[in-house]
Backbone of each chain as ProteinMPNN parsed JSONL, in Angstrom:
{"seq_chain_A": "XXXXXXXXXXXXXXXXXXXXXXXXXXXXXXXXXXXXXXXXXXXXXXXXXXXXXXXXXXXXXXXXXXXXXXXXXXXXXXXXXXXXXXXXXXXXXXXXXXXXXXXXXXXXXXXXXXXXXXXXXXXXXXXXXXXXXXXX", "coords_chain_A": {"N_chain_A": [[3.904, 34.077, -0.039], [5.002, 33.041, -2.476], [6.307, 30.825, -1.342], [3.972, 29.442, -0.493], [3.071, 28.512, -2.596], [4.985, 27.05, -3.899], [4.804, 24.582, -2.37], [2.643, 23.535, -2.817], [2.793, 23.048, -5.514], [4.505, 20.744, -5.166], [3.256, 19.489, -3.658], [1.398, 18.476, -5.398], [3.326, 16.492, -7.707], [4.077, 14.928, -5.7], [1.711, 13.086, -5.28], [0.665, 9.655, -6.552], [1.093, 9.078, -10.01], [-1.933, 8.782, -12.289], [-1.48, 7.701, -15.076], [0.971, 6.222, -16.616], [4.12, 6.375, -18.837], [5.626, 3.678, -18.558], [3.222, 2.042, -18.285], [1.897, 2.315, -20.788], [4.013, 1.293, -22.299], [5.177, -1.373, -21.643], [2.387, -2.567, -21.643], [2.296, -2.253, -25.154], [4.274, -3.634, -25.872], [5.394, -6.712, -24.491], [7.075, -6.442, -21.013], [8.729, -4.377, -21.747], [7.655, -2.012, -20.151], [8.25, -2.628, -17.74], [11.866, -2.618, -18.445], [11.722, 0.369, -18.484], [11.044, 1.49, -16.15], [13.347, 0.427, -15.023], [13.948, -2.08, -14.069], [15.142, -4.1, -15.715], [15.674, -6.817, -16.365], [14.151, -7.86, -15.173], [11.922, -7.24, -17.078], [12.908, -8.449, -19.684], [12.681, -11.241, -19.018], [9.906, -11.233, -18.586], [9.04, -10.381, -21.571], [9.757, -12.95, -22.931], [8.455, -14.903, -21.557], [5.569, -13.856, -22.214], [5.504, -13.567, -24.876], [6.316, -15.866, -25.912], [4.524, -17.726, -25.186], [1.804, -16.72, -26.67], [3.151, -16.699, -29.157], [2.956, -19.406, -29.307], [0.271, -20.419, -28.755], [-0.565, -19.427, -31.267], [1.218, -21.253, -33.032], [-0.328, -23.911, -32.451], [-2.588, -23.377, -33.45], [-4.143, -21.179, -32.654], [-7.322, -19.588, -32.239], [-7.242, -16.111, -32.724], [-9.349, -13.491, -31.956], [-11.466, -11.212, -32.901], [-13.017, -7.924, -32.855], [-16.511, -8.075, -32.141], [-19.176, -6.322, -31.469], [-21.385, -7.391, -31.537], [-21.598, -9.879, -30.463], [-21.168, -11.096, -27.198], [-19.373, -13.066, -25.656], [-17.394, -13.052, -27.858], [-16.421, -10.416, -27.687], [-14.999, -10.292, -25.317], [-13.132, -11.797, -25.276], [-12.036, -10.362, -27.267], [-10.979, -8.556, -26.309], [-8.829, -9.937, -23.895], [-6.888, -10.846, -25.574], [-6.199, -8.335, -26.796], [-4.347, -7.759, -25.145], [-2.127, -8.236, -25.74], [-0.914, -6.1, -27.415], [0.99, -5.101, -29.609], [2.059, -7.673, -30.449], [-0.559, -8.766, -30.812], [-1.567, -6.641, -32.867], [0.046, -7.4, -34.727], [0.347, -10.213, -35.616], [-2.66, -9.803, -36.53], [-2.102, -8.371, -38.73], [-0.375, -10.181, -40.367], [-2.226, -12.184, -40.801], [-2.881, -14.135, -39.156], [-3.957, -16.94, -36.71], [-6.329, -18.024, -37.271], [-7.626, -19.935, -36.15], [-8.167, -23.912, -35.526], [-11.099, -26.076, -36.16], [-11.199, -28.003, -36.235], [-9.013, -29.711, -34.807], [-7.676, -30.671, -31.565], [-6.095, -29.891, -30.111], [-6.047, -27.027, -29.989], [-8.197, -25.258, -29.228], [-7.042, -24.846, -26.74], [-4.761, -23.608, -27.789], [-6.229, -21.325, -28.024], [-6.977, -20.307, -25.673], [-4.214, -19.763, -24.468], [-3.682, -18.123, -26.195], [-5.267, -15.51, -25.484], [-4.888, -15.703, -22.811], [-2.042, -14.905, -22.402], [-2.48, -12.322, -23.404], [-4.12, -11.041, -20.511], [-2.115, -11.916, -18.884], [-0.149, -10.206, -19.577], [-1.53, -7.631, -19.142], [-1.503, -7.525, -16.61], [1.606, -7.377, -15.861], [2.16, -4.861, -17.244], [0.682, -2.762, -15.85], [2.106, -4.012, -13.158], [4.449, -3.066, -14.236], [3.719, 0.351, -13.95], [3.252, 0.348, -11.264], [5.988, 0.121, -10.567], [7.135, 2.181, -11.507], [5.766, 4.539, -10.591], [6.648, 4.267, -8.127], [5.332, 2.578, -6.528], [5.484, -0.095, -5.63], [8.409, -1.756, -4.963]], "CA_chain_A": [[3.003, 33.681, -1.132], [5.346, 32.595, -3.006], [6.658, 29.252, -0.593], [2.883, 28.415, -0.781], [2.805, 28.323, -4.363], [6.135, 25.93, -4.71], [4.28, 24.077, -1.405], [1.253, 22.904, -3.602], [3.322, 22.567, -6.5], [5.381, 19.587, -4.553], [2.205, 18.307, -3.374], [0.696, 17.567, -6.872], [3.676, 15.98, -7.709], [4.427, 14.006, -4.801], [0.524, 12.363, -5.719], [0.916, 8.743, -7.53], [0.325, 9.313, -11.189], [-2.929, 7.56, -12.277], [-0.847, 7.157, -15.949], [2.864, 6.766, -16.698], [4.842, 5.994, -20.093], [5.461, 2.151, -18.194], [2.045, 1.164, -18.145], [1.672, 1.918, -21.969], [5.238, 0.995, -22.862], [4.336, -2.341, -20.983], [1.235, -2.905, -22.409], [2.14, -2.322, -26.51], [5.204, -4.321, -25.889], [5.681, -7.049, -23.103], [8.087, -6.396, -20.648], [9.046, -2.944, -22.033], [7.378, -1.384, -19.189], [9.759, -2.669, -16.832], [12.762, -1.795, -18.631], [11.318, 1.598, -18.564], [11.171, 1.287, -14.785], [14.545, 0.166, -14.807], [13.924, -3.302, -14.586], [15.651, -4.935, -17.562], [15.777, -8.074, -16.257], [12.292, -8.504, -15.184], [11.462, -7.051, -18.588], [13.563, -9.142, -20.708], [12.009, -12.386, -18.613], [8.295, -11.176, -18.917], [8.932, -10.67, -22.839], [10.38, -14.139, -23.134], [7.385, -15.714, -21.204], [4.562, -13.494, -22.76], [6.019, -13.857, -26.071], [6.293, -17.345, -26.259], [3.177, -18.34, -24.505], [1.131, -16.148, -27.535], [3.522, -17.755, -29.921], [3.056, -21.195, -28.439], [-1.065, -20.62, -28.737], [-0.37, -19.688, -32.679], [1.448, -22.443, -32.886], [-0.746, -24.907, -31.451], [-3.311, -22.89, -34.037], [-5.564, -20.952, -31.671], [-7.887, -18.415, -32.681], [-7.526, -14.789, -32.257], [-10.724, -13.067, -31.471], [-12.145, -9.92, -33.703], [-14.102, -7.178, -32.716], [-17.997, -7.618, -32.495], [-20.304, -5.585, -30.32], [-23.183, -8.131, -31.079], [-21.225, -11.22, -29.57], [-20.291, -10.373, -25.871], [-17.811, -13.697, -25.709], [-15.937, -12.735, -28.961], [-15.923, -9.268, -27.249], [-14.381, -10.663, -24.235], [-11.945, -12.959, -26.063], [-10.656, -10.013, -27.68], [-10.178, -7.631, -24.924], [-8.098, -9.989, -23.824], [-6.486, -10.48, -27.108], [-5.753, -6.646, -26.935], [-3.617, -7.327, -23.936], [-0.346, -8.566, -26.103], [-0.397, -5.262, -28.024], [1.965, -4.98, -30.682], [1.985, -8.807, -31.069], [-1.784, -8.753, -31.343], [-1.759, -6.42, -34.335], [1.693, -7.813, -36.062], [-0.634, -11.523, -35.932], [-3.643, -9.982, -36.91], [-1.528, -8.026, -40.221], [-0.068, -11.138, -40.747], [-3.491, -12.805, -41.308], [-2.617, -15.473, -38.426], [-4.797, -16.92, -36.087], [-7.782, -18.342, -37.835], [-8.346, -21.205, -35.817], [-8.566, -25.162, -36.218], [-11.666, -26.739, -35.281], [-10.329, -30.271, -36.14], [-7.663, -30.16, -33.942], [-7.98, -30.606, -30.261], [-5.133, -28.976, -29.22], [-6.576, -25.807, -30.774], [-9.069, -24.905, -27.967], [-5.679, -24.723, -25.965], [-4.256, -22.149, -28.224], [-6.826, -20.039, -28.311], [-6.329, -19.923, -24.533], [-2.857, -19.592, -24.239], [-3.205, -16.233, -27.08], [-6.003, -14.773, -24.584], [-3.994, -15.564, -21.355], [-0.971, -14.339, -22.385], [-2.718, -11.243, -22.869], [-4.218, -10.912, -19.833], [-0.811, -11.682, -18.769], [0.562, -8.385, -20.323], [-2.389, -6.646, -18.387], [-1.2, -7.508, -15.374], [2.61, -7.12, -16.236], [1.994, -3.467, -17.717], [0.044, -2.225, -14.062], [3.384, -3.725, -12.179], [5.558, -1.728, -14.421], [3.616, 0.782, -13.749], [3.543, 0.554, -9.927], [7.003, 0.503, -9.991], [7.431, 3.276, -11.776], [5.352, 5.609, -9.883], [7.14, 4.176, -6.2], [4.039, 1.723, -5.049], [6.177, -1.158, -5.346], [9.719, -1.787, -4.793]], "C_chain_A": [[3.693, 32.716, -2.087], [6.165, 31.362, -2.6], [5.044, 28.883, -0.399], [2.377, 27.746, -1.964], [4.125, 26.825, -4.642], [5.615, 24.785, -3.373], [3.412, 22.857, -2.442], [1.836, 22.187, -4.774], [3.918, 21.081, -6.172], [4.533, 18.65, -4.244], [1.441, 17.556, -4.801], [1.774, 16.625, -7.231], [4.008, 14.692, -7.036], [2.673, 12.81, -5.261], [0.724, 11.012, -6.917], [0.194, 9.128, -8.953], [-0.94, 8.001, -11.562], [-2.194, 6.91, -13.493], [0.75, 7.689, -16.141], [3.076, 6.001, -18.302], [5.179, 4.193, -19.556], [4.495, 1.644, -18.668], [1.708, 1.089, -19.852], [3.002, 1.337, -22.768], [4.532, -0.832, -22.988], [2.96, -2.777, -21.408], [1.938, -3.19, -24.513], [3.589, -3.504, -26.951], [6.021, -5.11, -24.499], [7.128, -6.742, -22.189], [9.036, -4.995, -20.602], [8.599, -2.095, -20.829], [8.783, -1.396, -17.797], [11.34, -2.053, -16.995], [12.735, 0.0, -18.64], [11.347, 2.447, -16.802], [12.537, 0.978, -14.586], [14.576, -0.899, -14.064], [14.153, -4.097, -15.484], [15.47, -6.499, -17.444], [14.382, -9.135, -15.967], [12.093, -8.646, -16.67], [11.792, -7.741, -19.436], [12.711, -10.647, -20.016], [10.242, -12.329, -19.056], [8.165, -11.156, -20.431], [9.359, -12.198, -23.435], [9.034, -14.931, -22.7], [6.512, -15.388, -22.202], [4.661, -13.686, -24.36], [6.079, -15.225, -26.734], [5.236, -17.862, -25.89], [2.107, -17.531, -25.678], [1.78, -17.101, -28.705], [3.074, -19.387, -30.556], [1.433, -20.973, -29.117], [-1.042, -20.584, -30.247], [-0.473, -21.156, -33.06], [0.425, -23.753, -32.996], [-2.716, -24.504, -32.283], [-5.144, -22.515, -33.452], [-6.178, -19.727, -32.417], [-7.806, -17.033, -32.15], [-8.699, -14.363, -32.709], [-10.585, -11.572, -32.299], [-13.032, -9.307, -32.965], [-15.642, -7.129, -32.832], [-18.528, -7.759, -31.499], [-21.572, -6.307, -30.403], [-22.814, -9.809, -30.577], [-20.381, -10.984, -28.236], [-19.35, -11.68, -25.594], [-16.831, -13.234, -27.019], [-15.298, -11.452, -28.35], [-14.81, -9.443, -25.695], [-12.935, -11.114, -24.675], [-10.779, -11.804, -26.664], [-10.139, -8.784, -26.853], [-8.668, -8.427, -24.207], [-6.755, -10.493, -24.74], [-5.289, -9.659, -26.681], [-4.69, -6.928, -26.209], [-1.933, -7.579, -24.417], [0.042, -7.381, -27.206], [0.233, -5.458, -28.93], [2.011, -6.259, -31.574], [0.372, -9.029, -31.511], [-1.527, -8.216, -32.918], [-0.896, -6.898, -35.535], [0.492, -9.389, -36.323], [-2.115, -11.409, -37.08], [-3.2, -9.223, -38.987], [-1.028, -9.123, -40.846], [-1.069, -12.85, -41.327], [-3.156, -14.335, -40.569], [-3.643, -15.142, -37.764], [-6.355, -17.086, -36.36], [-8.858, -19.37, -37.034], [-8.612, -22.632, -36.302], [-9.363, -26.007, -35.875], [-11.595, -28.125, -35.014], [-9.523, -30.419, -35.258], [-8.162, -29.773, -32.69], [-7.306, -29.856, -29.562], [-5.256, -26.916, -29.237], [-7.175, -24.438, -29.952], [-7.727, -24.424, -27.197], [-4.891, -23.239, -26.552], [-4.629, -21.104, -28.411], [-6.81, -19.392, -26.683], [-5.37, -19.565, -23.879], [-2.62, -17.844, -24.815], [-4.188, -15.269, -25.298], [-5.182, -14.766, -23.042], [-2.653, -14.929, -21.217], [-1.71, -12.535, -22.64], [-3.195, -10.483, -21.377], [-3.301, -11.04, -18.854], [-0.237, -10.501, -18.158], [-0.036, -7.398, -18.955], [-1.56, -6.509, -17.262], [0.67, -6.623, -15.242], [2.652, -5.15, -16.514], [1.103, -2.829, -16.066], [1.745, -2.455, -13.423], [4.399, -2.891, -12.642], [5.119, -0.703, -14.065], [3.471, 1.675, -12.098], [4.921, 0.335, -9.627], [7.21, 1.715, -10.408], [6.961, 4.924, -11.433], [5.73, 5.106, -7.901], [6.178, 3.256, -5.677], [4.15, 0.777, -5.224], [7.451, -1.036, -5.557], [10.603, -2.551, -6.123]], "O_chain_A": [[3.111, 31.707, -2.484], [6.755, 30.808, -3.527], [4.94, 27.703, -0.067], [1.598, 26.822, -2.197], [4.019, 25.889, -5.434], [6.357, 23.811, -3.498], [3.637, 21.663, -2.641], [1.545, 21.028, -5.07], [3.74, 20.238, -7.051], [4.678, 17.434, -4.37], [1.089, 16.397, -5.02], [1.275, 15.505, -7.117], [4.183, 13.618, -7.61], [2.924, 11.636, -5.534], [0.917, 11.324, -8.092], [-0.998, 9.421, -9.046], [-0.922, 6.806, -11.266], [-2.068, 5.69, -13.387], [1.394, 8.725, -15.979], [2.269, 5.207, -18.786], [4.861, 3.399, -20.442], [4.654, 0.756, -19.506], [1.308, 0.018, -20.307], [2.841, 0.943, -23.923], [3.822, -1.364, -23.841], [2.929, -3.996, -21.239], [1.945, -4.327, -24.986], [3.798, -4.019, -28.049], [6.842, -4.6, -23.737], [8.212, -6.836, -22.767], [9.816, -4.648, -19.715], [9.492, -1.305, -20.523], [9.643, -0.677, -17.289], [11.938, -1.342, -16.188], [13.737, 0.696, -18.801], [11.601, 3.609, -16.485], [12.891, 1.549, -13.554], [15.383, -0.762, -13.145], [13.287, -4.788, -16.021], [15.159, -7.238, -18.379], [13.907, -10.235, -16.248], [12.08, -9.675, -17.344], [10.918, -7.841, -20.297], [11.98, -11.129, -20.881], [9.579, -13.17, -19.662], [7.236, -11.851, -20.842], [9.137, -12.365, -24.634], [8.534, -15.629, -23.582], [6.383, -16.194, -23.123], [3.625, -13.996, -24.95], [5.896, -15.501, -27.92], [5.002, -18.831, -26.612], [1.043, -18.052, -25.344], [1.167, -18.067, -29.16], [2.96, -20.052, -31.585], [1.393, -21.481, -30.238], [-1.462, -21.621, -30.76], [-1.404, -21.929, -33.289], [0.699, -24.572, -33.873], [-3.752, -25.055, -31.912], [-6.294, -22.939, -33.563], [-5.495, -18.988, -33.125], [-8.348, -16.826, -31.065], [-9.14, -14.775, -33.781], [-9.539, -10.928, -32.222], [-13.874, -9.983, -32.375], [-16.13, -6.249, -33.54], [-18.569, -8.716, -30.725], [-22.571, -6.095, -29.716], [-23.641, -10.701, -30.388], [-19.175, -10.735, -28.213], [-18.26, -11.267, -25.197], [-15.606, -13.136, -26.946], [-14.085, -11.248, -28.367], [-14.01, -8.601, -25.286], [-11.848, -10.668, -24.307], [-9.551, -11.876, -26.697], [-9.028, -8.256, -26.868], [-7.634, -7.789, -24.003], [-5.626, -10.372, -24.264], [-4.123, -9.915, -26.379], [-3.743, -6.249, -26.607], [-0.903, -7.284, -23.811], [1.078, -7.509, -27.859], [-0.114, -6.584, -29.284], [2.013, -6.277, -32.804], [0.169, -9.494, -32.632], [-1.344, -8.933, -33.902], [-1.042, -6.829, -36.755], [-0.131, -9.411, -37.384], [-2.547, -12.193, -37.924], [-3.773, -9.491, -40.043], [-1.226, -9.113, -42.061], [-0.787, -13.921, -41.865], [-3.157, -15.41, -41.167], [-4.26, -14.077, -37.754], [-7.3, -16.489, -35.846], [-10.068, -19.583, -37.107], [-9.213, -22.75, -37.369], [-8.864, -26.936, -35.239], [-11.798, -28.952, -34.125], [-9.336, -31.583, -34.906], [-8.91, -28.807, -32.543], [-7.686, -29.224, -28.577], [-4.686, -25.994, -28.655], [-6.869, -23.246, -29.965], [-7.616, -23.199, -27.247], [-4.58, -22.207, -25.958], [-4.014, -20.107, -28.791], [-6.657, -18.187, -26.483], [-5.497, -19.063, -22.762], [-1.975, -16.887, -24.388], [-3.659, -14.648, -24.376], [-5.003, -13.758, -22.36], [-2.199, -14.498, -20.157], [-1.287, -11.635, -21.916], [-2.673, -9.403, -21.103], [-3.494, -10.35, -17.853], [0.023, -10.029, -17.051], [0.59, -6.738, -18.126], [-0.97, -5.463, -16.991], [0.876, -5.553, -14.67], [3.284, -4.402, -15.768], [2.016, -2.47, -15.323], [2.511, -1.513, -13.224], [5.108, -2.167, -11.943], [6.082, -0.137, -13.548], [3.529, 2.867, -11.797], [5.2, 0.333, -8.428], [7.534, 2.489, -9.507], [7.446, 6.004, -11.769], [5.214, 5.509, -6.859], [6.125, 3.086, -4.458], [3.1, 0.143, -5.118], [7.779, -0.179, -6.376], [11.83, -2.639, -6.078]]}, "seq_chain_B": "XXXXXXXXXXXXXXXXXXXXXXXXXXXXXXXXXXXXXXXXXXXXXXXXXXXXXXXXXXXXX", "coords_chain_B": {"N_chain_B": [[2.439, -21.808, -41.772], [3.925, -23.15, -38.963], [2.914, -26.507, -37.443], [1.879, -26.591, -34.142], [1.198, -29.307, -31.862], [0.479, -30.012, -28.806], [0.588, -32.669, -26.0], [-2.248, -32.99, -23.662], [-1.392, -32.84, -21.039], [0.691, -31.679, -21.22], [0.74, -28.868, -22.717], [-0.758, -27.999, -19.597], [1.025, -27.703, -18.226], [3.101, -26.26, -19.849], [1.397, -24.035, -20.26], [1.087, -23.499, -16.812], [3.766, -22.84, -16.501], [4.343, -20.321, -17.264], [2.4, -19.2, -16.665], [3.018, -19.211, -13.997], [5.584, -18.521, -13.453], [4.91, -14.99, -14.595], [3.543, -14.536, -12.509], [4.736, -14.62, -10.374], [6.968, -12.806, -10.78], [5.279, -10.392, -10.826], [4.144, -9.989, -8.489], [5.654, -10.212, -6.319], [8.345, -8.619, -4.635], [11.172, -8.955, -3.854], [13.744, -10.773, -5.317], [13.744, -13.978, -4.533], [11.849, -14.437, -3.273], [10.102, -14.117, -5.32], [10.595, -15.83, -6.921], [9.798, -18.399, -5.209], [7.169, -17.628, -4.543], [6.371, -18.222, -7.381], [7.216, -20.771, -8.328], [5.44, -22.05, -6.071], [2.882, -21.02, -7.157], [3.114, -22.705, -9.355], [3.126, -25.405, -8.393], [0.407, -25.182, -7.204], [-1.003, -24.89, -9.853], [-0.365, -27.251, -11.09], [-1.344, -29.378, -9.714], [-3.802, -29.193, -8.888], [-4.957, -29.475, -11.567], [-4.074, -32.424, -12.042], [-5.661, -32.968, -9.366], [-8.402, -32.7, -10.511], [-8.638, -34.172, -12.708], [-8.62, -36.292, -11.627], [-10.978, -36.497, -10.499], [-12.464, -36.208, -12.441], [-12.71, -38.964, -13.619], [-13.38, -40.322, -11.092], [-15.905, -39.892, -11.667], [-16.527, -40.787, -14.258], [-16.665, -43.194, -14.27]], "CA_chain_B": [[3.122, -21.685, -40.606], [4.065, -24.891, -39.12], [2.171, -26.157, -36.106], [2.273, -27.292, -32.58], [0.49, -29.88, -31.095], [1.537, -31.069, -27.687], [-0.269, -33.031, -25.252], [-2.845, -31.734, -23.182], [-0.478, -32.545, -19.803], [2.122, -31.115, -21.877], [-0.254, -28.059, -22.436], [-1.132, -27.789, -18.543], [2.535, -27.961, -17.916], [3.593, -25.147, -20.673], [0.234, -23.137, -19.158], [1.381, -23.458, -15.571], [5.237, -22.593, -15.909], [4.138, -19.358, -18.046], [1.505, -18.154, -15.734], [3.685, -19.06, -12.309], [6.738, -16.793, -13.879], [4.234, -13.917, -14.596], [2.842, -13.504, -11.068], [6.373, -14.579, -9.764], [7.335, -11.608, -11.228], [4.284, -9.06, -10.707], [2.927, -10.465, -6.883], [6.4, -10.266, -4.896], [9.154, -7.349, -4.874], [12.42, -9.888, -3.804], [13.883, -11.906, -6.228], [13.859, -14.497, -3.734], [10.204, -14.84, -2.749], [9.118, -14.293, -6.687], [10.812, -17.541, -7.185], [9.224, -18.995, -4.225], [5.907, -17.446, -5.253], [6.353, -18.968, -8.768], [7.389, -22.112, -7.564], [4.049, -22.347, -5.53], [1.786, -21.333, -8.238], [3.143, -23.873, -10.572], [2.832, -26.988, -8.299], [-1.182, -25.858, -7.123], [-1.362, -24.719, -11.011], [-0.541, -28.546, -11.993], [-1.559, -30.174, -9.126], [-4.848, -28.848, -9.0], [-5.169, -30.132, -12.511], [-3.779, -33.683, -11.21], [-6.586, -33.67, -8.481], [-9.316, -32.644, -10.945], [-9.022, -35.005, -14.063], [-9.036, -37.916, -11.18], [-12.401, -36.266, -9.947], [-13.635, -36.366, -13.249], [-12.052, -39.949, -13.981], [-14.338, -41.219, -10.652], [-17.387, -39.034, -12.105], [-17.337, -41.511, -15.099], [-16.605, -44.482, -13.565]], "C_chain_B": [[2.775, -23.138, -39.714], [3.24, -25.029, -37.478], [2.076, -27.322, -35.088], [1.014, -28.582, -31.963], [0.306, -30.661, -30.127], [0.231, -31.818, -27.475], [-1.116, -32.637, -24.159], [-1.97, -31.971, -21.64], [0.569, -31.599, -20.24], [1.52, -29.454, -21.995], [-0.19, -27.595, -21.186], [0.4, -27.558, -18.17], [3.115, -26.403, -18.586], [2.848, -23.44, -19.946], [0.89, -22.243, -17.403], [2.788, -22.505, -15.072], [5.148, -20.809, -16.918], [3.613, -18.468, -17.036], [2.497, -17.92, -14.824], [4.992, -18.037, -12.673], [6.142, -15.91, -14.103], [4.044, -13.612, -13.374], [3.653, -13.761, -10.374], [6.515, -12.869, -9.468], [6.6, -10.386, -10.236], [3.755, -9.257, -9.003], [3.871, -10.061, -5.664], [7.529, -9.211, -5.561], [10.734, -7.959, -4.714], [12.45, -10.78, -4.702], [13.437, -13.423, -5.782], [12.584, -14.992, -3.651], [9.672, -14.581, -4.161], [9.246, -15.498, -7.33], [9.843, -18.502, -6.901], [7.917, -19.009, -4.877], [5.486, -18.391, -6.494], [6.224, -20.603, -8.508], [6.107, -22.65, -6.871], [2.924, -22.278, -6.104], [1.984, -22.463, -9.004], [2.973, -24.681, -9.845], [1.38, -26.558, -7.682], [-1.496, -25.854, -8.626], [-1.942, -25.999, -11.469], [-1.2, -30.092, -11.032], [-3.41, -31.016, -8.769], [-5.827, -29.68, -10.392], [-5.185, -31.689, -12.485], [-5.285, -34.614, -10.581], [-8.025, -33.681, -9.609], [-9.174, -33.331, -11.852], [-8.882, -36.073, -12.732], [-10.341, -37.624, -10.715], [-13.037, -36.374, -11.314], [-13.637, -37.99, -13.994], [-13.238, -40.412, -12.986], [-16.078, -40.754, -10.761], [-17.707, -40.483, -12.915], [-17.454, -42.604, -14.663], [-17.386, -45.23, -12.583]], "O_chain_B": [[1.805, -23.894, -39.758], [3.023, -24.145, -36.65], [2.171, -28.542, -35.216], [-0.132, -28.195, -31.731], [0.011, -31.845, -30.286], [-0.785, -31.81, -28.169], [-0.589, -31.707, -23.548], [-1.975, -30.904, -21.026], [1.18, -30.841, -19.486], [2.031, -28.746, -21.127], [0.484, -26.566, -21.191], [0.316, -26.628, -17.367], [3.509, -25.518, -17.827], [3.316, -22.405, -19.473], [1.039, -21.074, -17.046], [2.993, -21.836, -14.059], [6.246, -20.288, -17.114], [4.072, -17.403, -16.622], [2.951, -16.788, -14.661], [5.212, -16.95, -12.14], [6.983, -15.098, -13.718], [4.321, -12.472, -13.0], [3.546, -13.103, -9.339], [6.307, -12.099, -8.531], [7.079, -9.726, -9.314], [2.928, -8.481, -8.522], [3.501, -9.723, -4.54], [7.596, -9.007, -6.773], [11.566, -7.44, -5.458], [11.507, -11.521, -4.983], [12.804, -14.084, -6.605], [12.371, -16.136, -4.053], [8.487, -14.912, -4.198], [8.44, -16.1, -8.04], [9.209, -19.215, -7.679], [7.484, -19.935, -5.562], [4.496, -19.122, -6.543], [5.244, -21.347, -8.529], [5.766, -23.79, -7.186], [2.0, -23.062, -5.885], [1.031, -23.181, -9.304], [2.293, -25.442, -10.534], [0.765, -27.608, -7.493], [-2.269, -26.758, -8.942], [-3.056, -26.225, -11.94], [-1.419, -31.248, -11.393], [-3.94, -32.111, -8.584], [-6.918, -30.245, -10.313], [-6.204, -32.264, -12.866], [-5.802, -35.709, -10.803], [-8.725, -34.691, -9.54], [-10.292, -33.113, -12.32], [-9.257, -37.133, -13.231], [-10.983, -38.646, -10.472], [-14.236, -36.652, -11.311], [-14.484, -38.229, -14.854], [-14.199, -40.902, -13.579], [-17.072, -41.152, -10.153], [-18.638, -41.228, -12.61], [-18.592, -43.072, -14.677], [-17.005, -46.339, -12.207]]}, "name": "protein", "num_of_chains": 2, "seq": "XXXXXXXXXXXXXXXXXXXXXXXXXXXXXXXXXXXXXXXXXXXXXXXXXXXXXXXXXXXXXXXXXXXXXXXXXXXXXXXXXXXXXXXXXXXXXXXXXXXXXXXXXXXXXXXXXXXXXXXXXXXXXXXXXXXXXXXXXXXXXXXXXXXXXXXXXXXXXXXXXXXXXXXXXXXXXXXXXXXXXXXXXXXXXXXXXXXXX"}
């Protein structure tokens, strides 16, 4: 009875977790996932890209996207927004990200903030498939 | 806060070498082939771009 009991027990474990401490590490802070995985080097490269490519869209004075449930592109815009975590909200406390519609290059930065989140997204999943074994 | 304003090749260029190191990274498990990988996104990334502003160059024309 009791080798069927530590049987089952092995089997739940052995089961890929659907969530791990990576995938939100990785998400609220780029790259962090990986080091969490024990990837430092990824991690330190993906925060260097994702980081600067959000930066860069600032920069370059792109708009970050706000919350509203009665405009489904702003709602889009800021989902992926959401995806640079930590830097999202440090931008949005910092009262950056207003947008310049005079400037051409502008449009560009508001793409660069949103892509670098969607970025992240992606980034935060691979830490997380390494860190549960379903990638190498 | 002071501010950027490249060019939009310069843009497509910054774009390209950002994305192609992300899915470098996240797409292949060897250092080796995430390069590679990278390396291959960034030249359809910019190339792609290349072929399409001359398609829209013989649009107006």
């Amino acid at each position: 009875m009791a080798t069927r009991v530590e049987t089952t027990a092995s089997n739940v474990t052995a089961k890929p977790a659907l969530f791990s401490l990576a995938l939100l590490a990785g998400w609220l802070v780029p790259g962090l996932g990986h080091v969490q995985a024990k990837r430092p080097i990824r991690g330190a490269i993906l925060f260097v890209t994702i980081t600067l490519m959000f930066v860069l869209g600032l920069l370059m004075q792109g708009k970050l996207y706000v919350a509203d449930p009665g405009d489904l592109l702003e709602m889009l815009g800021f989902v992926g927004d959401l995806g640079t975590g930590l830097l999202y909200l440090a931008a949005r406390f910092a009262d950056l990200g207003h947008g310049a519609v005079q400037v051409a290059t502008a449009d560009y930065g508001t793409k660069f903030i949103v892509v670098a989140g969607l970025l992240n997204f992606i980034a935060a999943i691979d830490a997380h498939n390494l860190r549960i074994g379903r990638k190498l | 806060m002071a501010a950027y304003a490249p060019s939009h090749f310069t843009a497509v260029l910054l774009f390209a070498t950002f994305a192609s190191i992300v899915f470098g990274i996240t797409q292949r498990s060897a250092p080796k082939a995430m390069f590679r990988y990278g390396v291959y996104c960034w030249v359809l990334f910019v190339f792609s771009v290349i072929a399409g502003s001359w398609v829209m160059y013989f649009i107006k024309h």
